[in-house]
GULOSE-675956 format. One record per residue: x negated, z, y of N, C-alpha, C, CB in turn; residue number from 1. Coordinates in Angstrom, 2 decimals. Glycine has a CB too. Example, Ala and Ser with C-alpha at 12.3 -4.5 7.8 and 13.67 -1.06 7.14 Angstrom:
! GULOSE-675956
<r n_x="-13.19" n_z="7.80" n_y="-5.69" ca_x="-12.30" ca_z="7.80" ca_y="-4.50" c_x="-13.20" c_z="7.80" c_y="-3.30" cb_x="-11.31" cb_z="9.05" cb_y="-4.47" nr="1"/>
<r n_x="-12.85" n_z="7.08" n_y="-2.25" ca_x="-13.67" ca_z="7.14" ca_y="-1.06" c_x="-12.90" c_z="7.87" c_y="0.03" cb_x="-14.08" cb_z="5.72" cb_y="-0.60" nr="2"/>
! end
This chain:
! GULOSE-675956
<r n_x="-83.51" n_z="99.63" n_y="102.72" ca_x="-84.65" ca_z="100.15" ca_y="103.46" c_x="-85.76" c_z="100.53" c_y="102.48" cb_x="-84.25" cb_z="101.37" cb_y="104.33" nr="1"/>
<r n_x="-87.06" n_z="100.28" n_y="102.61" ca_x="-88.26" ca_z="100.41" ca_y="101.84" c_x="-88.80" c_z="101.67" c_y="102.52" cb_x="-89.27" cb_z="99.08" cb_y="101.87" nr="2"/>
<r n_x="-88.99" n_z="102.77" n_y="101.99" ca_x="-89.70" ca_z="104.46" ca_y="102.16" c_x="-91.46" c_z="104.40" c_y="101.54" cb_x="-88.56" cb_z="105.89" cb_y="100.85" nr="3"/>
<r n_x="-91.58" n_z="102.62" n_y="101.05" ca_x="-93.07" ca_z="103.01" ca_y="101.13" c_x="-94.05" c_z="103.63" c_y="101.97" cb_x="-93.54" cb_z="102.22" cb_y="101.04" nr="4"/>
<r n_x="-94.71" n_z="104.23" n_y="101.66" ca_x="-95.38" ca_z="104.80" ca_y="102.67" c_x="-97.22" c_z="104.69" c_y="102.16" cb_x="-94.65" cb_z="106.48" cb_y="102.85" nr="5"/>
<r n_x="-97.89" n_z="104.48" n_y="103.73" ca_x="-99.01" ca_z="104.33" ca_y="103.55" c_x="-100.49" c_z="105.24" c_y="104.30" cb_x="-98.87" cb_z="103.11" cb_y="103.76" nr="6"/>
<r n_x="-101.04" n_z="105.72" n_y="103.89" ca_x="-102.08" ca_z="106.30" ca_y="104.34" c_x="-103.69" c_z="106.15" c_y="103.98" cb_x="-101.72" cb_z="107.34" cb_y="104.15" nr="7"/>
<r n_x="-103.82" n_z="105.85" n_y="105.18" ca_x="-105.52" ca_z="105.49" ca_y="105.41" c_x="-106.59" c_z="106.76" c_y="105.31" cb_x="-105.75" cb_z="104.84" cb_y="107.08" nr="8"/>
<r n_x="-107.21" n_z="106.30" n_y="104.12" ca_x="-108.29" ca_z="107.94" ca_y="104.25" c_x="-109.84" c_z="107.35" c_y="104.50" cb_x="-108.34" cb_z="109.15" cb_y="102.33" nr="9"/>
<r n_x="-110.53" n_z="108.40" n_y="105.25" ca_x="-111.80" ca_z="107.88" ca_y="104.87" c_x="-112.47" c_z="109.16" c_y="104.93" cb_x="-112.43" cb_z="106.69" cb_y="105.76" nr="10"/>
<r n_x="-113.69" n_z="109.19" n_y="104.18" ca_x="-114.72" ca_z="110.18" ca_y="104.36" c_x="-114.71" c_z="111.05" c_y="102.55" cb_x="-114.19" cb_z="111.36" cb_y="105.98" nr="11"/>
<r n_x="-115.66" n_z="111.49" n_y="102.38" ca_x="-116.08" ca_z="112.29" ca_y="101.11" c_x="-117.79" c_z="112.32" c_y="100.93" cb_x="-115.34" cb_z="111.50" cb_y="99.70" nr="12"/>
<r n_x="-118.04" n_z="113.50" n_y="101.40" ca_x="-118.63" ca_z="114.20" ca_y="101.46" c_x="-120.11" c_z="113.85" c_y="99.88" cb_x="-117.53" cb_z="115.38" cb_y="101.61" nr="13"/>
<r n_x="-119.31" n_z="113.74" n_y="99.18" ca_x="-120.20" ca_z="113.47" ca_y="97.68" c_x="-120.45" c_z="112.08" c_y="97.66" cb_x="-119.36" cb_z="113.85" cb_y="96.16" nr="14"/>
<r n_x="-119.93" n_z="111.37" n_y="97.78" ca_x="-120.09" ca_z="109.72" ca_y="98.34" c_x="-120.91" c_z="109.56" c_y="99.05" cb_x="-119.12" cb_z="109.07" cb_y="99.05" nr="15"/>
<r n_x="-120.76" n_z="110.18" n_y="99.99" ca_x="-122.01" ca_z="109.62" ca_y="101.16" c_x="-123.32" c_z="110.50" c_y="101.30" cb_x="-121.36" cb_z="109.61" cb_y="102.82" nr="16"/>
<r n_x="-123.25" n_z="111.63" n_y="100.00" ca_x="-124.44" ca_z="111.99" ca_y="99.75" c_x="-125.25" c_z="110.91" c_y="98.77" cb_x="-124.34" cb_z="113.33" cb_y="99.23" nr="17"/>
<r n_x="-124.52" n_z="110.23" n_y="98.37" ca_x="-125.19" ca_z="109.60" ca_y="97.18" c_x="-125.48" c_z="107.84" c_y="97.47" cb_x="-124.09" cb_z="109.87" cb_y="95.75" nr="18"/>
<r n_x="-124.12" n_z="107.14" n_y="97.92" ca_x="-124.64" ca_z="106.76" ca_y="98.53" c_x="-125.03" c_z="105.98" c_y="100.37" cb_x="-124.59" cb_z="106.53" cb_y="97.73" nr="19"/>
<r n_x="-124.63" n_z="106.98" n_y="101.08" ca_x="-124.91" ca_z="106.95" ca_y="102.24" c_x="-123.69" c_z="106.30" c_y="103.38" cb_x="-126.15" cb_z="106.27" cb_y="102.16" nr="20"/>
<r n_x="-123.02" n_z="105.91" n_y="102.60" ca_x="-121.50" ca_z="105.17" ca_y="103.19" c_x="-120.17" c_z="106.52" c_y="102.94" cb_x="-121.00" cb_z="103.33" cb_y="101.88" nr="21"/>
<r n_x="-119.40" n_z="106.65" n_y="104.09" ca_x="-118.28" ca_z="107.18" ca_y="103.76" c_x="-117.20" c_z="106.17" c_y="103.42" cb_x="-117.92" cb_z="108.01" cb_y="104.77" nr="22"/>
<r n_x="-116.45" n_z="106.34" n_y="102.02" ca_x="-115.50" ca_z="105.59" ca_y="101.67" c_x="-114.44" c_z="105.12" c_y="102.00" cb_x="-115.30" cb_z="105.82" cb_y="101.07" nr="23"/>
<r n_x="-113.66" n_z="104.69" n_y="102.35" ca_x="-112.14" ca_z="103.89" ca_y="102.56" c_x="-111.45" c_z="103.68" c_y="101.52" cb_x="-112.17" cb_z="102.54" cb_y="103.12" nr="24"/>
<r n_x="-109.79" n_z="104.63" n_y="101.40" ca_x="-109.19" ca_z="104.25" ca_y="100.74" c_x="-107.35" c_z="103.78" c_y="101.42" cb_x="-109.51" cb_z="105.23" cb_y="99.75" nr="25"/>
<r n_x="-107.10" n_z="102.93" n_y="100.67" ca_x="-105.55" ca_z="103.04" ca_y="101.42" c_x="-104.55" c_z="103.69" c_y="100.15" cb_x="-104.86" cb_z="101.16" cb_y="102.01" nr="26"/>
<r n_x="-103.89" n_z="104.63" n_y="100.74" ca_x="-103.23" ca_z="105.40" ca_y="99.67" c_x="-102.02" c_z="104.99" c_y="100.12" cb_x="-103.46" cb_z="107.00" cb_y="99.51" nr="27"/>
<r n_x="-100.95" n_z="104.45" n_y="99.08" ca_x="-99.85" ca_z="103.66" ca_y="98.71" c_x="-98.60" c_z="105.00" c_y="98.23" cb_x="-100.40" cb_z="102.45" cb_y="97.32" nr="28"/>
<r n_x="-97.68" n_z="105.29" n_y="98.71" ca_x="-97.04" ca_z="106.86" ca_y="97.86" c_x="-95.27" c_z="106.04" c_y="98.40" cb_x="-97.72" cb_z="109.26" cb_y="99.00" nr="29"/>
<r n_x="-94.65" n_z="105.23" n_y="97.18" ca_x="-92.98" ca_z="105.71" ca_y="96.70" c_x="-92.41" c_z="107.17" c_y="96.43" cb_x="-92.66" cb_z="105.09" cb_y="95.31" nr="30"/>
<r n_x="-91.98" n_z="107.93" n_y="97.54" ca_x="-92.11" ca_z="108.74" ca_y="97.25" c_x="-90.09" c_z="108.34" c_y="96.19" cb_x="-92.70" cb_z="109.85" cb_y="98.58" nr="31"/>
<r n_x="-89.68" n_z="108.16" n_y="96.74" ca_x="-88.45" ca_z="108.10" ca_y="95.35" c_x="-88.25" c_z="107.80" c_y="94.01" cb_x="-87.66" cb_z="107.44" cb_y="95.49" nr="32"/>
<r n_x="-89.41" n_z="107.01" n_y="93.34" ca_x="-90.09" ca_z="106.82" ca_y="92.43" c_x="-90.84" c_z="107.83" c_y="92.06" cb_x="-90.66" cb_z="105.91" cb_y="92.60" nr="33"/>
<r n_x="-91.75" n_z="108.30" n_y="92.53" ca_x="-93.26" ca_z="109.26" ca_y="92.88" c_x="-94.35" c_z="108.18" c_y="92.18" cb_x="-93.36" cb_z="111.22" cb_y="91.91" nr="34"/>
<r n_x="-94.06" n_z="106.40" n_y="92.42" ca_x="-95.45" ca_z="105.73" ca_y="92.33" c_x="-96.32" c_z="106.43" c_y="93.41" cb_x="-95.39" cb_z="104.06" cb_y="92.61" nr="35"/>
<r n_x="-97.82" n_z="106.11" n_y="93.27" ca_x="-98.51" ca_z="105.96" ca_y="94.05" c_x="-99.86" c_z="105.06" c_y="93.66" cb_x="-98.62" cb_z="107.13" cb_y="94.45" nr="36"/>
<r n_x="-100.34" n_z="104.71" n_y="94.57" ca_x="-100.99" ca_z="103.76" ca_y="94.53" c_x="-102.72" c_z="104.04" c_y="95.24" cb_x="-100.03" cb_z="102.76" cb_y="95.19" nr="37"/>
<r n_x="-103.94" n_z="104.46" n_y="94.54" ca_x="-104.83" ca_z="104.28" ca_y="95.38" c_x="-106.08" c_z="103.40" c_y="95.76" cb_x="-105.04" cb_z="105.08" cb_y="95.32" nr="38"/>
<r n_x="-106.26" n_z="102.59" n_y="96.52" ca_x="-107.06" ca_z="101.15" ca_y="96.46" c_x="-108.78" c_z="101.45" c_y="97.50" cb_x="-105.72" cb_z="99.62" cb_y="97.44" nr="39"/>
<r n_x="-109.48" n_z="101.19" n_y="96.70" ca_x="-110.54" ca_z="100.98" ca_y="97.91" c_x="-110.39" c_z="100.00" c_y="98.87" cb_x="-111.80" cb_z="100.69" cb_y="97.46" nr="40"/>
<r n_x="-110.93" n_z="100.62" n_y="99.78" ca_x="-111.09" ca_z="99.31" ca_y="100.91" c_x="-112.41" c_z="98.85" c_y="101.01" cb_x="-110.71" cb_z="99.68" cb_y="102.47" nr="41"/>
<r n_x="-113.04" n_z="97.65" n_y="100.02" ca_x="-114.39" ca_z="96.85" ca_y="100.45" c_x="-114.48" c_z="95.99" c_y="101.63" cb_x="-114.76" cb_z="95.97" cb_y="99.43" nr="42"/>
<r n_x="-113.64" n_z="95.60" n_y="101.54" ca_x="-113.62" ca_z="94.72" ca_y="103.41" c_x="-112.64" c_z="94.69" c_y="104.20" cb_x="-113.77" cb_z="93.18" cb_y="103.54" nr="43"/>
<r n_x="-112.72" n_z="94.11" n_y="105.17" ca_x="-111.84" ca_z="94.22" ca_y="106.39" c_x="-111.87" c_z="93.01" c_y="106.87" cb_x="-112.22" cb_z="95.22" cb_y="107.45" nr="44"/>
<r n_x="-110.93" n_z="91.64" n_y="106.86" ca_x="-109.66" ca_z="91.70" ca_y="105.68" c_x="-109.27" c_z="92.14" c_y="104.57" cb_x="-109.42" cb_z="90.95" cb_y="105.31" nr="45"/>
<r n_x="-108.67" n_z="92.37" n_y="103.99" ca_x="-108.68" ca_z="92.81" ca_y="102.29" c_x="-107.14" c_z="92.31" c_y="101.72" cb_x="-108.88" cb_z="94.87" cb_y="102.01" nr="46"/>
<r n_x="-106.91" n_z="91.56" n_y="101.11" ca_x="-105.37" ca_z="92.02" ca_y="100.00" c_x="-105.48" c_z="92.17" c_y="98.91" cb_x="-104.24" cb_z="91.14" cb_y="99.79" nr="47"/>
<r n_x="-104.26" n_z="92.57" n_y="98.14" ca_x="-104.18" ca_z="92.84" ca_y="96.82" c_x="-103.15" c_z="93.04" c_y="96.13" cb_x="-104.73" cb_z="93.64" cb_y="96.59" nr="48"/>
<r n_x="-102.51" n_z="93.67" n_y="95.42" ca_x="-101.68" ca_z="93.56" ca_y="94.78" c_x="-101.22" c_z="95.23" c_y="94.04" cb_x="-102.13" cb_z="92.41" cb_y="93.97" nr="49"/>
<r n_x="-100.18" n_z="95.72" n_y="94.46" ca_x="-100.10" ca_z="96.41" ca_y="93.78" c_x="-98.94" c_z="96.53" c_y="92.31" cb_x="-100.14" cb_z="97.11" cb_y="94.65" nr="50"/>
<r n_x="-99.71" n_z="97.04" n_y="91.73" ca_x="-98.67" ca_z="96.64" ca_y="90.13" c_x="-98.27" c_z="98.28" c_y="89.59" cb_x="-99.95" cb_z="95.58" cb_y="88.43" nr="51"/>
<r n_x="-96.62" n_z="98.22" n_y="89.20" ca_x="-96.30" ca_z="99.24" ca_y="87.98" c_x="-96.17" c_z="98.46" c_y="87.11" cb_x="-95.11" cb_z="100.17" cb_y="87.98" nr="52"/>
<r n_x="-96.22" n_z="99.64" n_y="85.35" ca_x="-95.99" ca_z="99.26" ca_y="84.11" c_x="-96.79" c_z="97.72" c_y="84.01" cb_x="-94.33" cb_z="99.27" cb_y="83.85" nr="53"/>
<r n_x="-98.09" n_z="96.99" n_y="84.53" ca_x="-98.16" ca_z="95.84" ca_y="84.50" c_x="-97.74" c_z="94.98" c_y="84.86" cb_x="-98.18" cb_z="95.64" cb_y="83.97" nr="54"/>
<r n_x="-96.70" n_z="95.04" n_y="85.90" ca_x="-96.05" ca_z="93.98" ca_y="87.02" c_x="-96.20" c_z="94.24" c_y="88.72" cb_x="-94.37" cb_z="94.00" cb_y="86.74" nr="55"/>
<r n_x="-96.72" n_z="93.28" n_y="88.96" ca_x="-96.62" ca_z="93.38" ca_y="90.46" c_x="-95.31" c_z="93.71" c_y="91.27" cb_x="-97.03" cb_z="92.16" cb_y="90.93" nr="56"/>
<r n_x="-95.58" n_z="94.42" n_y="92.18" ca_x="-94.34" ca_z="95.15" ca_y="92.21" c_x="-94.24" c_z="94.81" c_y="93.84" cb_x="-94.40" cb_z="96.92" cb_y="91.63" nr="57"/>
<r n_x="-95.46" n_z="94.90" n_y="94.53" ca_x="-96.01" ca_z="94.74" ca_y="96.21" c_x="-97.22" c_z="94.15" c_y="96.25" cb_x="-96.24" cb_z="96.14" cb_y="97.07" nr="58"/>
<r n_x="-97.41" n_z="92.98" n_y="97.29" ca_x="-98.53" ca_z="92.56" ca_y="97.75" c_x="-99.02" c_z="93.04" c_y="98.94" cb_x="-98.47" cb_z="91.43" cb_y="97.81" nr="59"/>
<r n_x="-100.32" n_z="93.48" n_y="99.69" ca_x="-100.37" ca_z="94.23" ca_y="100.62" c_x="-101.81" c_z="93.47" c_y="101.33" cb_x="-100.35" cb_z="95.82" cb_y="100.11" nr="60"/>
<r n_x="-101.12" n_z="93.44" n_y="102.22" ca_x="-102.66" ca_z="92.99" ca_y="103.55" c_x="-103.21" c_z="93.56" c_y="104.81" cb_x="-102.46" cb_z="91.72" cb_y="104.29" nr="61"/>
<r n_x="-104.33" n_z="94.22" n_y="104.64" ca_x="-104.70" ca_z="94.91" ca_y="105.24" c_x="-106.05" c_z="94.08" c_y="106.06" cb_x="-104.81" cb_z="96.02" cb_y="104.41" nr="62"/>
<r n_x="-105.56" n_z="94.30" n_y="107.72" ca_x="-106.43" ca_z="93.26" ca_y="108.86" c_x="-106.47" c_z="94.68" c_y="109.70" cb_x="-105.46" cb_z="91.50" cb_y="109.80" nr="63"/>
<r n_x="-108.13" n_z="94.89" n_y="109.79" ca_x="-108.22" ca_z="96.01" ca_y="110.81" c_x="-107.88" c_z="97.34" c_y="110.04" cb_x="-107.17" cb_z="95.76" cb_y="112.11" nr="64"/>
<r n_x="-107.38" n_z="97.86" n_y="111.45" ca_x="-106.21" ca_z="99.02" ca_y="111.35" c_x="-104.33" c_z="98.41" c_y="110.78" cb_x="-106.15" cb_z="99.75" cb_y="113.27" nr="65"/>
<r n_x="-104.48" n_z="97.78" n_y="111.09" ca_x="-102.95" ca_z="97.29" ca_y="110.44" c_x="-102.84" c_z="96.96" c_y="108.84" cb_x="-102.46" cb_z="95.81" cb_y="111.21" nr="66"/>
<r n_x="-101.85" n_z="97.44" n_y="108.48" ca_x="-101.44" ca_z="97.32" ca_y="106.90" c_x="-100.11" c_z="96.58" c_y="106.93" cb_x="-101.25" cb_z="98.87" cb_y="106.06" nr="67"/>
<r n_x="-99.53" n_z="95.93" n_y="106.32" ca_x="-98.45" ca_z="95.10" ca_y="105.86" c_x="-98.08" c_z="95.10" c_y="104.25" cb_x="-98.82" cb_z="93.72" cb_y="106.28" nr="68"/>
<r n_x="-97.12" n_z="94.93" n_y="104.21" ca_x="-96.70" ca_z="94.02" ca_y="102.50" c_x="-95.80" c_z="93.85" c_y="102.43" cb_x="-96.83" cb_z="94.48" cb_y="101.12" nr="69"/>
<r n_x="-95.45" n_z="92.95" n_y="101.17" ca_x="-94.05" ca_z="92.59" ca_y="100.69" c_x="-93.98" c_z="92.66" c_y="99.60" cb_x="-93.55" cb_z="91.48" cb_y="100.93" nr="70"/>
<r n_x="-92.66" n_z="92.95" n_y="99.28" ca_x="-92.12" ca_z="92.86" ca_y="97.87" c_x="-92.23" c_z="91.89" c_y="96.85" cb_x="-91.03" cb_z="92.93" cb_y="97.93" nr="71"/>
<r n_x="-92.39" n_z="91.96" n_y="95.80" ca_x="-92.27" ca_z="90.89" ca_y="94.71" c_x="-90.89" c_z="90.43" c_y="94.16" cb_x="-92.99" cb_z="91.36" cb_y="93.56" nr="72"/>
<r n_x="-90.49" n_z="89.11" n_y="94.43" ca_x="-88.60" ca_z="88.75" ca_y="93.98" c_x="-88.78" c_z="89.38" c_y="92.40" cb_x="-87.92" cb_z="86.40" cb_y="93.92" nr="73"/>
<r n_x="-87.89" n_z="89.10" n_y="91.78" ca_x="-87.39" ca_z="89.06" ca_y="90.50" c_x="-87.99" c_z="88.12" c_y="89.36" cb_x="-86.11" cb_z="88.77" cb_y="90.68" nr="74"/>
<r n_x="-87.62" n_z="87.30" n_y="89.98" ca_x="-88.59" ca_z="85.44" ca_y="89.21" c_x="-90.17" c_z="86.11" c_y="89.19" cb_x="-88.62" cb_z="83.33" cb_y="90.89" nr="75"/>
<r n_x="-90.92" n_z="86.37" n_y="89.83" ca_x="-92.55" ca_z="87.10" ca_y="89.85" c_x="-93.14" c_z="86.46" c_y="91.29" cb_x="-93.78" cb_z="86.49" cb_y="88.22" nr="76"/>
<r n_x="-91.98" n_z="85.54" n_y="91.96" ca_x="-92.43" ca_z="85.01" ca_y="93.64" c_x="-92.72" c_z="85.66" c_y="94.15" cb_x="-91.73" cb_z="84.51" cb_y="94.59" nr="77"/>
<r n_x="-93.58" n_z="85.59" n_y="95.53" ca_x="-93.83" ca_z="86.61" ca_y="96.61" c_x="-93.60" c_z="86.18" c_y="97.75" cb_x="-95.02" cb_z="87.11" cb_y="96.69" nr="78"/>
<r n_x="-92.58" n_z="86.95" n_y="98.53" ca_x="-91.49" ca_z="86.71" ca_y="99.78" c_x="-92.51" c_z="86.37" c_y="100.71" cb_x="-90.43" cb_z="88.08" cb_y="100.34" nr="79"/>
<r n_x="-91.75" n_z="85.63" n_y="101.58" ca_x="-93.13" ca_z="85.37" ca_y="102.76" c_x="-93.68" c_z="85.95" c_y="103.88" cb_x="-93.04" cb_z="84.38" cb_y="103.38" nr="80"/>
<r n_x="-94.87" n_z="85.98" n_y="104.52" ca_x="-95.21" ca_z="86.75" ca_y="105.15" c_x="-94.64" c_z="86.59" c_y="106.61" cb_x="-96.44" cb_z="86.77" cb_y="104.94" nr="81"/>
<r n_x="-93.56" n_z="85.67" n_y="106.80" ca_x="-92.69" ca_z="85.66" ca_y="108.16" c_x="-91.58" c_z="86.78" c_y="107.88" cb_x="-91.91" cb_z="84.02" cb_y="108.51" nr="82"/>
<r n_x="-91.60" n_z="87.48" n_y="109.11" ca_x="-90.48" ca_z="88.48" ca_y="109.23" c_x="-89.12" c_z="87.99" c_y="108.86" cb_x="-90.39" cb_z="88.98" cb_y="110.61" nr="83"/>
<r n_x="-88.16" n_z="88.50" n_y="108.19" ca_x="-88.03" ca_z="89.77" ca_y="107.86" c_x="-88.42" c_z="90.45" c_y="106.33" cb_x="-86.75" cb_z="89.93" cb_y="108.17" nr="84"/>
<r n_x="-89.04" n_z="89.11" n_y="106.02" ca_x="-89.93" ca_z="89.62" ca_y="104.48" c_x="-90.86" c_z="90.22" c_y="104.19" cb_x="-90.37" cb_z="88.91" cb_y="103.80" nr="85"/>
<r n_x="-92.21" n_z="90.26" n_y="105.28" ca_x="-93.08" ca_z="91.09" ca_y="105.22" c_x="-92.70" c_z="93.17" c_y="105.95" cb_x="-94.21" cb_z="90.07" cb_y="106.03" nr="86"/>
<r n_x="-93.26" n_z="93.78" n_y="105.55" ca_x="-92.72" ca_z="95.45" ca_y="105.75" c_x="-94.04" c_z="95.71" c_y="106.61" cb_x="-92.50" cb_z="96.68" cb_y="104.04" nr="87"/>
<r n_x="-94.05" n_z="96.32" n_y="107.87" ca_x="-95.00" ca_z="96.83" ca_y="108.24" c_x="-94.58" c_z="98.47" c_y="107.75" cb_x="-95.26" cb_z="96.41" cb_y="109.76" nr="88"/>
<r n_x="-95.61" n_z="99.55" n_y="107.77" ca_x="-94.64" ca_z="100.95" ca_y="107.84" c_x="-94.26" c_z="101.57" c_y="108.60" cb_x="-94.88" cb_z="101.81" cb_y="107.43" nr="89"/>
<r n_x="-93.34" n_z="102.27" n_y="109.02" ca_x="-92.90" ca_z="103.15" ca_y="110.40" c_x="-93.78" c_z="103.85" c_y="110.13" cb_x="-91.46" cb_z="103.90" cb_y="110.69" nr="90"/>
<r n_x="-94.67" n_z="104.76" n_y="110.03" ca_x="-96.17" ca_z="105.21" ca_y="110.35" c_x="-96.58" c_z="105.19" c_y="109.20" cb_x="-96.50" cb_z="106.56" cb_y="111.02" nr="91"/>
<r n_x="-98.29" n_z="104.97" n_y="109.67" ca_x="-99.60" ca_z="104.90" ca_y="108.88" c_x="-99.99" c_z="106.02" c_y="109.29" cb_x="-100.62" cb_z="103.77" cb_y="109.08" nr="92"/>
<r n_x="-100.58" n_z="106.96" n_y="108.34" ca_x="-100.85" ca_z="108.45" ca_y="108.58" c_x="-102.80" c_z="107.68" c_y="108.25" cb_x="-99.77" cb_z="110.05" cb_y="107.08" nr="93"/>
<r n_x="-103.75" n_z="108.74" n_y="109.24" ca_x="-104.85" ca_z="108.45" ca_y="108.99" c_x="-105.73" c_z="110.19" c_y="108.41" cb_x="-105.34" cb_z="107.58" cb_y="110.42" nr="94"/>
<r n_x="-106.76" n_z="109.78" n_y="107.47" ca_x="-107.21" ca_z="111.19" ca_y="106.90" c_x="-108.21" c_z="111.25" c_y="106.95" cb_x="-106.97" cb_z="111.62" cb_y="105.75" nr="95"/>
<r n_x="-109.13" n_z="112.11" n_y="107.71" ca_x="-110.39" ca_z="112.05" ca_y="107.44" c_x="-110.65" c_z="113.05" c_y="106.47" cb_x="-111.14" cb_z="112.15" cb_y="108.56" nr="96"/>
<r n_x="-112.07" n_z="113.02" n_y="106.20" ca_x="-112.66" ca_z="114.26" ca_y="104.85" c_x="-113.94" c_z="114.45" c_y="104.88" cb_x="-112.48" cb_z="113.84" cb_y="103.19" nr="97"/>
<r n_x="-114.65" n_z="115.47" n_y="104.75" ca_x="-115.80" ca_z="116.09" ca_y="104.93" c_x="-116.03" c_z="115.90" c_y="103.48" cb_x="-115.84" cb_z="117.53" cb_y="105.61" nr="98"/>
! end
């Protein structure tokens, strides 16, 4: 079982004084590890890749409100995005911020 866990933030206050957009981030947290991971969101589609120590570790695709990813094999492959290889999360926590 994968305990990644993912949370959608948006808003900061100093950002959008400066420049006029509130930000998007998707925050990535192993908590059994204690990786975490934090990515802007420039568009909507978006993927990417998340890497420890310099290896990809998760690929992640984010459509909308929905987030997905999968794991990286061993060899450096990436499992496919047909179930049961891709992970949606049992909840996406959302954050706003002043």
């Amino acid at each position: 079982m994968n305990n990644l866990t993912v949370v959608y933030q948006k808003g900061g206050m100093l950002e959008f004084e400066r420049t006029g957009i509130y930000p998007e981030y998707l925050l990535f947290k192993l908590p059994c590890t204690r990786h975490s991971w934090r990515i802007r969101i420039k568009e909507k589609p978006q993927e990417g890749v998340l890497k420890s120590k310099g290896m990809i570790v998760y690929h992640y695709s984010l459509d909308g409100d929905l987030c997905k990813f999968r794991k990286v094999n061993k060899d450096g492959s990436l499992s496919n995005w047909i179930e049961p290889d891709w992970i949606e999360p049992e909840c996406m926590m959302f954050e706003m911020y002043d």
